[in-house]
Backbone as a ProteinNet text record, in pm:
[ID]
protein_1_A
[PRIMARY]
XXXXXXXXXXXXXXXXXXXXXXXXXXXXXXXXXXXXXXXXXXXXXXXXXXXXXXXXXXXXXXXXXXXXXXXXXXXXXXXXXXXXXXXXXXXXXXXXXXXXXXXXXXXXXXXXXXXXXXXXXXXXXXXXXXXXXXXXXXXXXXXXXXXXXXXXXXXXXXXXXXXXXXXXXXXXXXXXXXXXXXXXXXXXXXXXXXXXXXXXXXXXXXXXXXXXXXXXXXXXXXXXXXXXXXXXXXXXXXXXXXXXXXXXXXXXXXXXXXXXXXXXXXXXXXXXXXXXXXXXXXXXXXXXX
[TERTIARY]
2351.2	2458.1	2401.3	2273.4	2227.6	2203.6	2156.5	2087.5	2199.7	2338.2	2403.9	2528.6	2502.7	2531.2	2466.3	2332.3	2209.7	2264.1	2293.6	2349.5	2409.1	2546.8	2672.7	2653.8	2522	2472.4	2454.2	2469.8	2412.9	2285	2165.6	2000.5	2016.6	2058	2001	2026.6	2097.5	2155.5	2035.2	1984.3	1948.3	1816.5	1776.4	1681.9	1524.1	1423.2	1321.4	1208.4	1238.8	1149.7	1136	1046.4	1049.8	1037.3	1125.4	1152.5	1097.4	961.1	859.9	943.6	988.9	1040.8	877.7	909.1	771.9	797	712.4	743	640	626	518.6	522.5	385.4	352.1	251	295.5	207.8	228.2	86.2	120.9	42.4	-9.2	-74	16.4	-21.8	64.2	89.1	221.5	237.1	338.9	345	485	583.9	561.4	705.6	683.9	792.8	829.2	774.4	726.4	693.8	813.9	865	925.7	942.1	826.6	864.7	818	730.4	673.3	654.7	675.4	688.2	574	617.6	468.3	461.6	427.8	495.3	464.4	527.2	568.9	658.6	706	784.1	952.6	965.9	1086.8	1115.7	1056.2	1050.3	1048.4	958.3	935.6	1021.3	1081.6	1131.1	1250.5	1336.8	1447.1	1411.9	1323.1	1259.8	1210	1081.5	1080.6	1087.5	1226.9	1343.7	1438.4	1448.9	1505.6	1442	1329.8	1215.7	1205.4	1271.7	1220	1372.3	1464.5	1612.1	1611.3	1535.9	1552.9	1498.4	1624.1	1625.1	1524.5	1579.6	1507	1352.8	1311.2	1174.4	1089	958.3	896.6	796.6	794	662.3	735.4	605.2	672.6	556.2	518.5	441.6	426	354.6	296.1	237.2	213.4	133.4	85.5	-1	-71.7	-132.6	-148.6	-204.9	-222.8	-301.4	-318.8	-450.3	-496.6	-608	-603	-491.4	-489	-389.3	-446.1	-353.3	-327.3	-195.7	-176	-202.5	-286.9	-329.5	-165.4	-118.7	-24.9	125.8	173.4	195.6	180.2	82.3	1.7	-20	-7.6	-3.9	145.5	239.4	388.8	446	395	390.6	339.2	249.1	184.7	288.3	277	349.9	501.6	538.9	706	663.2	564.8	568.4	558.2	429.3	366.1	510.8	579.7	725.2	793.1	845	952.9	918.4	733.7	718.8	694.6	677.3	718.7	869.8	931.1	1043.5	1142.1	1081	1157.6	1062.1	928.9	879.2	825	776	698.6	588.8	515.7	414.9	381.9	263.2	258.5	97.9	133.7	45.5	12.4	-73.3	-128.2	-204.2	-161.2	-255.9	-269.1	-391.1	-483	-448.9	-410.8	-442.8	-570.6	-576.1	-669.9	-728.4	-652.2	-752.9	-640.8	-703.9	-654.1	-792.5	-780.4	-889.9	-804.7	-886	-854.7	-726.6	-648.3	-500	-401	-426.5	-389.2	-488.5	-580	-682.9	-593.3	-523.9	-487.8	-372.2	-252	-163.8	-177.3	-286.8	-355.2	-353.9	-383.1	-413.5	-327.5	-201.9	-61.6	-39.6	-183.8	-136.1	-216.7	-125.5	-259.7	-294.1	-323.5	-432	-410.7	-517.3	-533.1	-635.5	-577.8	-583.8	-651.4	-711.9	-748.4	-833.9	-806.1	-878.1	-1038	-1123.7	-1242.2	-1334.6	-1271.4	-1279.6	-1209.3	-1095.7	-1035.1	-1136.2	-1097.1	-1177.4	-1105.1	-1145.6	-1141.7	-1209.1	-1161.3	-1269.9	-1237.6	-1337.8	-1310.1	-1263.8	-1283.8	-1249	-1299.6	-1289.1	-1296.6	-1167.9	-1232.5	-1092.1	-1202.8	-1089	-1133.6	-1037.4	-1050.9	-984.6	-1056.7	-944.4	-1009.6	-915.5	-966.3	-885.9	-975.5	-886.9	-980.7	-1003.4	-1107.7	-1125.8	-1130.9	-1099.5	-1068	-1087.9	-1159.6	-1178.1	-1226.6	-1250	-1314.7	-1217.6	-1080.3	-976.6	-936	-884.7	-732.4	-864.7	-968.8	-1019.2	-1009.5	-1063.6	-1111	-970	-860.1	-708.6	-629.9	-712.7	-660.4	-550.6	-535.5	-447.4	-519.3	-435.5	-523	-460.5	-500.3	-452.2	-433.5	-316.1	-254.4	-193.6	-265.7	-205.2	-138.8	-70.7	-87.5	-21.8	-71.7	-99.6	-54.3	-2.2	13.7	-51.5	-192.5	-240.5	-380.2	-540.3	-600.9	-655.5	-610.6	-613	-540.9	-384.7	-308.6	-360.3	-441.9	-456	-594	-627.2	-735.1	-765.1	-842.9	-864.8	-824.2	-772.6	-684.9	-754.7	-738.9	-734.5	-854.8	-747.9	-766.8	-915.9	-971.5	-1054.1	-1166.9	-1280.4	-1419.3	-1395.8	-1443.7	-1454.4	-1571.5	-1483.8	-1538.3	-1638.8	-1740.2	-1765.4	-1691.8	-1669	-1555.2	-1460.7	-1404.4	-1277.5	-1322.1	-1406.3	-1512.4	-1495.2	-1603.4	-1595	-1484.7	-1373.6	-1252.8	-1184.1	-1173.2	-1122.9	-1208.7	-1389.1	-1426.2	-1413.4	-1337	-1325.7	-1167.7	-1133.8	-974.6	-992.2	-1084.3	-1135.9	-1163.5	-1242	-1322.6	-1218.3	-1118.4	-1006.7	-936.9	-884.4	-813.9	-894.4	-1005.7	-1133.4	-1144.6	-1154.1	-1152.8	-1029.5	-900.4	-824.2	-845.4	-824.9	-858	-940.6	-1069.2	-1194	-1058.4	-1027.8	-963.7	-882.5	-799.3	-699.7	-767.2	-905.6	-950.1	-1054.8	-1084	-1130.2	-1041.7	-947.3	-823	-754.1	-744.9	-662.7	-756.3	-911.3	-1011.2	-1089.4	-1094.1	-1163.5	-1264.5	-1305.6	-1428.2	-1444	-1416.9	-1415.5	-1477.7	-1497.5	-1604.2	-1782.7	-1828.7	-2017.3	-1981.7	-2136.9	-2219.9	-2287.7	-2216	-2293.8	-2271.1	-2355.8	-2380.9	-2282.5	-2262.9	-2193.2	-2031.6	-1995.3	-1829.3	-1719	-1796.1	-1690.8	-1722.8	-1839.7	-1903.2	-1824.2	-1728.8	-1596.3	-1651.5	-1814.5	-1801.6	-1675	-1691.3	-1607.2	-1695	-1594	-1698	-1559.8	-1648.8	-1555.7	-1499.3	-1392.5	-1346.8	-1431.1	-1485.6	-1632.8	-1675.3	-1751.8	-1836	-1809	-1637.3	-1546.1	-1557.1	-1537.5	-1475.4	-1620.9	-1740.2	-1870.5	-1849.8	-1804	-1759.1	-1660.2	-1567.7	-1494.6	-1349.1	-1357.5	-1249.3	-1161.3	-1162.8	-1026.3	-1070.8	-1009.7	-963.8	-1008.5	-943.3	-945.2	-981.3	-997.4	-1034.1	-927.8	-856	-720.2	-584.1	-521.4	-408.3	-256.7	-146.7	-22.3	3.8	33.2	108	23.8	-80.9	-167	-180.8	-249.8	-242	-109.5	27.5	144.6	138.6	152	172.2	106.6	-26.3	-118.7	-75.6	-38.9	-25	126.2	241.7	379.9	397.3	355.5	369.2	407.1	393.6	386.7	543.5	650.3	773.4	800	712.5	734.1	794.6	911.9	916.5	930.3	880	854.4	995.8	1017.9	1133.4	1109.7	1126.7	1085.4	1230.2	1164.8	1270.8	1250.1	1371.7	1376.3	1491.3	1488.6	1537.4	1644.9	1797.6	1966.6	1979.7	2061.2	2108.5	2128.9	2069.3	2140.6	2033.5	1964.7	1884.1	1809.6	1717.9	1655.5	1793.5	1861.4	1963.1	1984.7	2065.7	2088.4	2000	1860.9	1738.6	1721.4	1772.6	1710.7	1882.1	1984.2	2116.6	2089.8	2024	2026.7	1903.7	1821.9	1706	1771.2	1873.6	1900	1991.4	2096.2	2209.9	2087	1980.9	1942.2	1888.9	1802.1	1764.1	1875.6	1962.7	2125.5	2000.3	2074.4	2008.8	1926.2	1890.6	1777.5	1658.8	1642	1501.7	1362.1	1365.1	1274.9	1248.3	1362.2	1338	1233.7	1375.9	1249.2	1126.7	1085.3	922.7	850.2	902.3	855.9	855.9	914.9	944.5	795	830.6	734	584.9	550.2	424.2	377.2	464.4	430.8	399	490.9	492.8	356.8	262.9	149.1	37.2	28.7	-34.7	-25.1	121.3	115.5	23.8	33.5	-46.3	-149.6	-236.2	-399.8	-434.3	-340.8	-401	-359.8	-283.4	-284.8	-423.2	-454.8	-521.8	-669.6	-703.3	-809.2	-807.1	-751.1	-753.3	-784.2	-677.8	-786.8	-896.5	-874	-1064.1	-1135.7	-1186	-1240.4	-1292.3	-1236.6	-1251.7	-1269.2	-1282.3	-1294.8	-1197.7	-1088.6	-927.2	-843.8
378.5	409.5	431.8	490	529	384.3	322.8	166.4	75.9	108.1	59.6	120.2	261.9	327	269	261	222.5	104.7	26.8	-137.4	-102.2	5.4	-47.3	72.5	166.9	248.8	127.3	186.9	133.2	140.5	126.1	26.2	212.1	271.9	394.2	514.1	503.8	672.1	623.7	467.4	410.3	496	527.6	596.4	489.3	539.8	427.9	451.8	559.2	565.1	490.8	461	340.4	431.7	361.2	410.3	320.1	369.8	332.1	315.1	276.5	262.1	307	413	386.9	405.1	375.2	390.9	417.7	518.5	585.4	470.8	455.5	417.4	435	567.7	676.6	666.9	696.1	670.1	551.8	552.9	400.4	271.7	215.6	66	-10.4	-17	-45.6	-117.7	-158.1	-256.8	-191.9	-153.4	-54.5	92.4	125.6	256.6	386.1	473.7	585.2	679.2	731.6	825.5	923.3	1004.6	1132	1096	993.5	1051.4	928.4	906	771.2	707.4	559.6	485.1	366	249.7	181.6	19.7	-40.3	-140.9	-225.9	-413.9	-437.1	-414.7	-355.6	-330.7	-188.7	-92.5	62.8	26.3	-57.3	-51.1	-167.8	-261.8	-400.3	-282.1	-209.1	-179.6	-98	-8	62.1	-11	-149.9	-261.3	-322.1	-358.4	-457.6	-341.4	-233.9	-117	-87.5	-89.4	-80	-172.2	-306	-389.7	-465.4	-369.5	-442.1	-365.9	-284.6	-212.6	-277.2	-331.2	-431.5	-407.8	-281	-298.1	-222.3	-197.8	-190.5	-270.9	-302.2	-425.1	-372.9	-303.3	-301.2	-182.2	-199.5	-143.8	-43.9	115.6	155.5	170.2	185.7	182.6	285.2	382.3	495.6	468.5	449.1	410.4	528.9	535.1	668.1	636.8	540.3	440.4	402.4	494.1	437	296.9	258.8	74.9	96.8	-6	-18.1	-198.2	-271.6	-333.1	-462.6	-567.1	-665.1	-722	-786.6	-858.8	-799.7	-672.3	-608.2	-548.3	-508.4	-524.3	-619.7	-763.5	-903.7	-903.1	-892.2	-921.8	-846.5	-690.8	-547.5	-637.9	-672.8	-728.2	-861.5	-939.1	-1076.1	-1000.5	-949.1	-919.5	-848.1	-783	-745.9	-816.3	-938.6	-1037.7	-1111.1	-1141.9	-1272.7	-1188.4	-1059.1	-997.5	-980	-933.7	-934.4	-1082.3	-1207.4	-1311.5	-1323.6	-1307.2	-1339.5	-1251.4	-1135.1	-1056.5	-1075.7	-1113.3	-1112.9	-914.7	-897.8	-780.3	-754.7	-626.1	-618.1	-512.3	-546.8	-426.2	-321.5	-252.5	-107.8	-34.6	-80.1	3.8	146.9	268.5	408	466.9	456.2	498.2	659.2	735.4	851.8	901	959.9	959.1	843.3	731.3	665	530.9	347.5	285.8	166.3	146.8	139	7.4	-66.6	-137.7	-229.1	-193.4	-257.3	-205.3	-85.3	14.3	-52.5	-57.4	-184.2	-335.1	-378.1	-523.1	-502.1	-401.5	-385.6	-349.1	-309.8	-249.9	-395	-495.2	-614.1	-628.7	-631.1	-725.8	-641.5	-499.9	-494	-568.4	-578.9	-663	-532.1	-434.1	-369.8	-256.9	-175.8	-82	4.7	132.1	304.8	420.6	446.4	558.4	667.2	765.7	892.1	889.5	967.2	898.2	936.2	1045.3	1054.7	960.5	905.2	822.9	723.2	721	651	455.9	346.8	213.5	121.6	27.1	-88.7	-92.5	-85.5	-110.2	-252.4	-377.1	-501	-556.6	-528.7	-574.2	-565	-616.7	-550.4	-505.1	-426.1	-362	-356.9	-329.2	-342.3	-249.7	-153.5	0.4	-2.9	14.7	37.7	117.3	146.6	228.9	161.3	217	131.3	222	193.9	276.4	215.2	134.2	56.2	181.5	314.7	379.2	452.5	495	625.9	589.7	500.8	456	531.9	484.3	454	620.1	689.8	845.7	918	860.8	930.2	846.9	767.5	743.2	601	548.4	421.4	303.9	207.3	25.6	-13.5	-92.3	-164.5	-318.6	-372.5	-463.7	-526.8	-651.9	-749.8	-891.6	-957.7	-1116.3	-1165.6	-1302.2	-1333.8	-1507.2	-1568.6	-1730.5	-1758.1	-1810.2	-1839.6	-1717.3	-1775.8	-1669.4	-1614.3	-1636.6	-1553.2	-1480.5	-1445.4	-1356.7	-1181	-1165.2	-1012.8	-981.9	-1062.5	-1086	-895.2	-861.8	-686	-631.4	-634.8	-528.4	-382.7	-271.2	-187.7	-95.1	-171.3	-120.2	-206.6	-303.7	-391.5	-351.1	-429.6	-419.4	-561.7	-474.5	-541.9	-696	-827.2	-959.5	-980.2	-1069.2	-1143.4	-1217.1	-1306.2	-1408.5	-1398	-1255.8	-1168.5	-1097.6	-1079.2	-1013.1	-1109.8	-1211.3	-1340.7	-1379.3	-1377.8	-1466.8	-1359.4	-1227.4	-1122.6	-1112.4	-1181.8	-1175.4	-1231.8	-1390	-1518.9	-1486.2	-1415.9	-1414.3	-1312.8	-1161.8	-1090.5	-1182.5	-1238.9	-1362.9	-1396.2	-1457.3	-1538.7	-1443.9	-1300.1	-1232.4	-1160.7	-1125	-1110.2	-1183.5	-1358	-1449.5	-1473.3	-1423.3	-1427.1	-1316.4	-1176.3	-1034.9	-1097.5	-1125.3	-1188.5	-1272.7	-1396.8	-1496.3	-1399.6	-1290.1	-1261.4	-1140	-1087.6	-1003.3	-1077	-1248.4	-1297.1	-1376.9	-1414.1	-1473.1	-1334.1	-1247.7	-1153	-1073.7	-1039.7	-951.7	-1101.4	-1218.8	-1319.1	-1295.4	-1318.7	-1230.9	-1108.7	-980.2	-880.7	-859.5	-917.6	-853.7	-844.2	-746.5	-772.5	-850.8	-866.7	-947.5	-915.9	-832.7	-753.4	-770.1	-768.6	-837.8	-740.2	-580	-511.4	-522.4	-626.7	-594.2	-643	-730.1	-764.1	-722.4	-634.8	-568.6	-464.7	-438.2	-323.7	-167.3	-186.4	-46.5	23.2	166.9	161.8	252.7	313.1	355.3	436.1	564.3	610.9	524.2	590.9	463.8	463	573.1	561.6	469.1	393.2	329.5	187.2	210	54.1	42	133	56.6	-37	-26.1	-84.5	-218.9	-208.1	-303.6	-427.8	-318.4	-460.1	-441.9	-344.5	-304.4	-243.4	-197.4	-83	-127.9	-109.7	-146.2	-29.6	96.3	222.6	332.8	451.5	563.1	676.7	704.8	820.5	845.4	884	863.4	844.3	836.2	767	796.2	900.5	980.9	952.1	960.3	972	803	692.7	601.4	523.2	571.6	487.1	493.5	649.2	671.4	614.9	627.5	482.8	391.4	308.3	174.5	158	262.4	227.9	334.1	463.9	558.7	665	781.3	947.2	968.4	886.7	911.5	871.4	776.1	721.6	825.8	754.6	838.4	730.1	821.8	768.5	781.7	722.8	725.4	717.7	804.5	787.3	710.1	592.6	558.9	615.8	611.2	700.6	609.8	624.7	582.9	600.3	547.5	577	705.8	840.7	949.8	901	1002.1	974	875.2	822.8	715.6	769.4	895.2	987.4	980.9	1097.3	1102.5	1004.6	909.5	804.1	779.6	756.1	700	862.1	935	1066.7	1020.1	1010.2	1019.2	898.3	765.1	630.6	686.3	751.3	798.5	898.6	989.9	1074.3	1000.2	887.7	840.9	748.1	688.9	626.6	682.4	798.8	907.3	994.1	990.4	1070.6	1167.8	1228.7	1340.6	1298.7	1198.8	1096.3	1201.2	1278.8	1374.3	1275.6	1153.8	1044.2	984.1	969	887.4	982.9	1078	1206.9	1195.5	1213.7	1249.1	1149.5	1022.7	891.8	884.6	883.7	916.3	971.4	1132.6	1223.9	1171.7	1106.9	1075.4	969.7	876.2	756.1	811.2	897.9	996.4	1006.4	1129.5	1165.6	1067.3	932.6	853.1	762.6	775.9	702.7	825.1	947.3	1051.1	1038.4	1020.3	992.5	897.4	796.6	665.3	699.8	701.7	770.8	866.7	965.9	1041.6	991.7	928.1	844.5	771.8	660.3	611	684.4	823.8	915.2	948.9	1003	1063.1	986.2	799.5	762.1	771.8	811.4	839.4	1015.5	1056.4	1221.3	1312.6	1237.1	1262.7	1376.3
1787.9	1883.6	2024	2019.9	2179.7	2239.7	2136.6	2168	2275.4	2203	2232.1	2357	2371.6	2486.2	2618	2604.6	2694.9	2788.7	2657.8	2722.4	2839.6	2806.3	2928.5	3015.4	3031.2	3159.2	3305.2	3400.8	3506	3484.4	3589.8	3589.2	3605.5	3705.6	3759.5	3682.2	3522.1	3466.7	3387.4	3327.8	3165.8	3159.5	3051.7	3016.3	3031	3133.9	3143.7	2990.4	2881.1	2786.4	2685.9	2627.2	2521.6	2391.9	2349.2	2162.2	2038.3	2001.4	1869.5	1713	1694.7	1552.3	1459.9	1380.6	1279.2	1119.2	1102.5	907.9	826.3	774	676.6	505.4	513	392.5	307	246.8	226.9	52.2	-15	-154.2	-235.1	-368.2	-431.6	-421.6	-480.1	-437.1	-589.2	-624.3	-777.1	-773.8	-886.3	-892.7	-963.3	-1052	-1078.7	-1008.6	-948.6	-887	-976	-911.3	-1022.4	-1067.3	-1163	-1208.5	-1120.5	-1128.6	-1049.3	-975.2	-888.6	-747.2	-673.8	-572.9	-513.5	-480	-488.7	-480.6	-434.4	-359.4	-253.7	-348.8	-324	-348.5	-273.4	-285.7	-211.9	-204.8	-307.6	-349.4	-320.9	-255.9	-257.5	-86.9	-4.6	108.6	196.9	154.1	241.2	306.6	252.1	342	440.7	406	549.7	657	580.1	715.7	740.7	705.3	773.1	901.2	845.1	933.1	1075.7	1059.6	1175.3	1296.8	1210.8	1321.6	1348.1	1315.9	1327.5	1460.8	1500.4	1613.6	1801.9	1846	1911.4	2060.6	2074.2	2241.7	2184.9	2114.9	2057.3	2111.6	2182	2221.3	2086	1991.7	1928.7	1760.3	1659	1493.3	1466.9	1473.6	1406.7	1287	1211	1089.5	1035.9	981.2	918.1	811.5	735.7	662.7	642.1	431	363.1	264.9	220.2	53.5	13.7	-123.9	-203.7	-218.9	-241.2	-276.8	-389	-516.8	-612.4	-628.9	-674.8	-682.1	-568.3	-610.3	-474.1	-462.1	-527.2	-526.6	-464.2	-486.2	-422.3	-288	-235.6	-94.7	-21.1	-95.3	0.8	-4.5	-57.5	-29	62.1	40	192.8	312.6	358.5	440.2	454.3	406	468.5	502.1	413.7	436.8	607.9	645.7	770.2	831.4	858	925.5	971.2	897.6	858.8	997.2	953.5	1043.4	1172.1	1185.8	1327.2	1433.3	1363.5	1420.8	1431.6	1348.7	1338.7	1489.9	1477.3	1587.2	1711	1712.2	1848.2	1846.5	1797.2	1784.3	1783.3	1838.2	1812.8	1720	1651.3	1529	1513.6	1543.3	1520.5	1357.3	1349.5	1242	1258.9	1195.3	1225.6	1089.3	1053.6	959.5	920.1	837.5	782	698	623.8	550.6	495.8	449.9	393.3	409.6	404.7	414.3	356.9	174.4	123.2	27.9	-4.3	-98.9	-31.1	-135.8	-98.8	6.2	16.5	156.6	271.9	232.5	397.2	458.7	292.3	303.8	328.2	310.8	440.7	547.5	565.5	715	854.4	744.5	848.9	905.1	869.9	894.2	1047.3	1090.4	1196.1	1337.4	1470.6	1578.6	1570.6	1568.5	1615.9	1472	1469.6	1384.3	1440.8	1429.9	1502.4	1360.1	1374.9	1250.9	1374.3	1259.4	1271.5	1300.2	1340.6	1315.6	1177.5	1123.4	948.9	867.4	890.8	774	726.1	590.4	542.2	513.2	554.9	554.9	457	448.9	347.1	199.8	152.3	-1.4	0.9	3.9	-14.2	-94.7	-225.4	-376.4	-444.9	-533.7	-717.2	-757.3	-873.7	-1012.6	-1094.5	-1203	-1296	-1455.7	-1467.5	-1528	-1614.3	-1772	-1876.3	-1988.2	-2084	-2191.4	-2315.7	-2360.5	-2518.5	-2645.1	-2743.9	-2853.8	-2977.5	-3010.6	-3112.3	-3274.9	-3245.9	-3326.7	-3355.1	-3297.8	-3286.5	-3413.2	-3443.1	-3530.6	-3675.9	-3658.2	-3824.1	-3812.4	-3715.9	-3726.4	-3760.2	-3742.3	-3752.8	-3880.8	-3930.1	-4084.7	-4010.8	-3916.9	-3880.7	-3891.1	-3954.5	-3948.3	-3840.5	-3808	-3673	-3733.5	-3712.8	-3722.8	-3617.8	-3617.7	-3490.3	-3482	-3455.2	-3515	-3414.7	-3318.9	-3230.6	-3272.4	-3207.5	-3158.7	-3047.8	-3041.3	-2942.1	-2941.6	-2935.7	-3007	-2887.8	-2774.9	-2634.9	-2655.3	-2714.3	-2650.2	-2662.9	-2753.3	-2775	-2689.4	-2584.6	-2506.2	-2436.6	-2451.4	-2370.8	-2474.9	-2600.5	-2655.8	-2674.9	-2592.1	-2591.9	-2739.8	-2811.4	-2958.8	-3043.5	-2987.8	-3052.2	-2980.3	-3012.3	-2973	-2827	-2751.1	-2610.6	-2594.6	-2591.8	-2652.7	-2530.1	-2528.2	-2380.7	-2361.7	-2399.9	-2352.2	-2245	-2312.4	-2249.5	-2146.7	-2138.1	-1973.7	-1887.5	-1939.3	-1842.2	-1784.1	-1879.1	-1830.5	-1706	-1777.3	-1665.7	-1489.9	-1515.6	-1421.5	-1287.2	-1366.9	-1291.9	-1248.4	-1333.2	-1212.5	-1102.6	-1130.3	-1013.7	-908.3	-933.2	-819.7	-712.7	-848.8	-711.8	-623	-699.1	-615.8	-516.7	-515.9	-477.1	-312.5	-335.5	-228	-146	-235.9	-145.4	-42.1	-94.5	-1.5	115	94.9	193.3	288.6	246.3	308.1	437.7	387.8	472.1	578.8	526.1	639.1	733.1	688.7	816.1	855.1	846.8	917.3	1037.3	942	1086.1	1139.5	1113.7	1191.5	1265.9	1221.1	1300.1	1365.4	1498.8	1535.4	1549.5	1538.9	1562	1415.2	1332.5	1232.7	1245.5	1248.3	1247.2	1133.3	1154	1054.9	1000.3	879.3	780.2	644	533.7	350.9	297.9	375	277.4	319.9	396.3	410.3	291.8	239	138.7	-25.4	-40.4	-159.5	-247.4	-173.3	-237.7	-158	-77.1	-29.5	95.7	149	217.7	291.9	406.5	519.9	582.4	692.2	763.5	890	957.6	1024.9	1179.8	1171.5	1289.2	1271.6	1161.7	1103.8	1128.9	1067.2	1049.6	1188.3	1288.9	1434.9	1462.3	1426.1	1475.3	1364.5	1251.6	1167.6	1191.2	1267.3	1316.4	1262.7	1136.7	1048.5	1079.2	1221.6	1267.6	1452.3	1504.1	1675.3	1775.7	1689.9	1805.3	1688.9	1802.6	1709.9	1790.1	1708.6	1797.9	1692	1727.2	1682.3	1749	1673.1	1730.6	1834.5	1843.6	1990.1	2095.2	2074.6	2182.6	2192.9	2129.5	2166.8	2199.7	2141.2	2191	2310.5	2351.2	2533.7	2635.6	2544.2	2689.6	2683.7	2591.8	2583.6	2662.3	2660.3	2700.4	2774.1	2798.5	2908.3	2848	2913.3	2895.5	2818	2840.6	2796.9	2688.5	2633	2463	2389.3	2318.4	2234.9	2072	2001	1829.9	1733.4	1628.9	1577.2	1400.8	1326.4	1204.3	1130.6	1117.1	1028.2	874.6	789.2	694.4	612.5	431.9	358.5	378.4	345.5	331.4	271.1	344.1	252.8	132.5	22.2	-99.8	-178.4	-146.2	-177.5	-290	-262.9	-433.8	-467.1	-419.4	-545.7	-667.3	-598	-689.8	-787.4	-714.9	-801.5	-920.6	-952.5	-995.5	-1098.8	-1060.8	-1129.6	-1210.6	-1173.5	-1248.1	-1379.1	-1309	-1418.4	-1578.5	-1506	-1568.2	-1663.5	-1640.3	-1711.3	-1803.9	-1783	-1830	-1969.3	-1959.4	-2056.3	-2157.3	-2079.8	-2132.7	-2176.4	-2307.9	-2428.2	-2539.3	-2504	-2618.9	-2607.1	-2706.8	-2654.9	-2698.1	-2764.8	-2773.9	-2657.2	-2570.4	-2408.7	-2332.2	-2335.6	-2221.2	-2290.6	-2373.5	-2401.8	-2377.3	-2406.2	-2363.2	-2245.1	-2106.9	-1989.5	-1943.6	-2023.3	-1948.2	-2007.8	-2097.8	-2129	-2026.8	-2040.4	-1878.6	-1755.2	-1760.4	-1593.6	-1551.6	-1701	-1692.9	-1685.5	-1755.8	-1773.6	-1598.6	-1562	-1402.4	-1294.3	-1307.2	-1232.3	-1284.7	-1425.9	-1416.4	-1297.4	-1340.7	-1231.7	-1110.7	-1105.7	-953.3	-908.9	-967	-926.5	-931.4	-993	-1038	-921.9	-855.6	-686.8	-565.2	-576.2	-486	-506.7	-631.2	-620.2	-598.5	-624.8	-548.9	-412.4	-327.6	-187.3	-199.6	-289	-253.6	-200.8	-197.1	-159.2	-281.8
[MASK]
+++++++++++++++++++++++++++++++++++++++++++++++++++++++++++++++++++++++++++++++++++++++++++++++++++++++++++++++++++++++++++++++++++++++++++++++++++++++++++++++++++++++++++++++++++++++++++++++++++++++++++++++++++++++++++++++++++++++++++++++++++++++++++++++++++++++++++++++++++++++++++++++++

């Protein structure tokens, strides 16, 4: 509404301050939504930034960034869905680092022209991994056989429950690889020259963002407020865009109708819950987070 007040001011009442649209994307990066606790994906994040950049007299989209990583595939669709909109609108896009912007939180990091961190945040991590458990000894120690039967003598490939094959290493290694070369592909396409020339950037280590700025991996060392205003003047002002009222709700009422009084759901529910917070927590502590 102000946007549109602005229009029909005369040149001399209109407000000369520029208004930052920004959007926090704070949280691991998964493809299904977490239960209790939110977690970014393209389906959790497109309406916030499509919201951001519907914002017309904007010349520019901040970004907040706060992500161990998580899902690659997910994090390249975050990223393009941004890349797409800020051509599409003629924008420019700001990335600012929080604590950490590692892994797959790095690879939405690109989609910005420039990227701002703290000079503690931590950057990089440009590998995969891929972390699961093995149990081939439980079932016999708890009196269970394990029974499987399979069409196709790949399909029970990793099973959890079996003795860990080579084969099944190898094969898991060679798809790392590719998703691996893509990551590489998209941080020398959008860092281009601004990367040194160093053996450890694409090794999966990571570094503070002191470190990265000599790396090539981050632009500036500061944060929002302070770098918007240089760049557009002392009057900037920032704008948090924010989900539709009602938006948990719903998501908490669709959860609840879904569970009704099944006390089998809830427990099932709450066991996933816990099993989505190991992993979760397991991504921070990597970084010491």
């Amino acid at each position: 509404m102000r946007q549109i007040i602005q229009r029909f001011l005369p040149k001399s009442m209109r407000s000369d301050a520029v208004t930052i649209p920004v959007i926090r994307l704070h949280g691991t990066i998964m493809a299904n939504a977490g239960q209790f606790r939110p977690t970014l994906s393209l389906a959790a994040t497109a309406g916030l930034i499509e919201k951001a950049f519907s914002w017309k007299d904007a010349p520019a989209v901040a970004i907040s960034i706060n992500s161990p990583g998580g899902s690659p595939v997910q994090s390249r669709l975050i990223y393009k869905r941004i890349r797409d909109l800020a051509q599409e609108k003629q924008k420019k896009v700001y990335v600012f680092v929080e604590d950490v912007a590692a892994s797959g939180g790095y690879m939405i990091a690109l989609a910005g022209d420039e990227i701002v961190a703290d000079p503690s945040s931590i950057v990089g991590s440009i590998g995969v991994v891929s972390a699961s458990f093995g149990f081939p000894d439980l079932l016999k120690k708890i009196g269970v056989e394990r029974r499987i039967y399979t069409a196709g003598e790949n399909k029970a490939t990793l099973d959890p429950f079996s003795p860990a094959r080579k084969e099944d290493i190898e094969r898991l290694k060679v798809l790392q690889l590719d998703v691996h070369q893509t990551f590489i592909d998209m941080v020398k396409e959008r860092r281009a020259d601004k990367l040194a020339d160093d053996g450890d950037l694409f090794t999966g280590l990571f570094w503070s963002a002191k470190r990265g700025l000599a790396l090539g991996l981050v632009d500036h060392l500061g944060d929002m407020r302070e770098f918007l205003r240089a760049r557009y003047g002392e009057k900037t002002r920032l704008k948090l865009i924010t989900a539709p009222r009602g938006f948990l709700g719903r998501r908490i009422g669709l959860l609840g109708s879904r569970l009704g009084d099944n006390t089998s759901q809830i427990t099932a529910a709450a066991a996933q819950g816990l099993v989505e917070a190991a992993e979760e927590r397991a991504l921070w502590n990597r970084y010491g987070l």
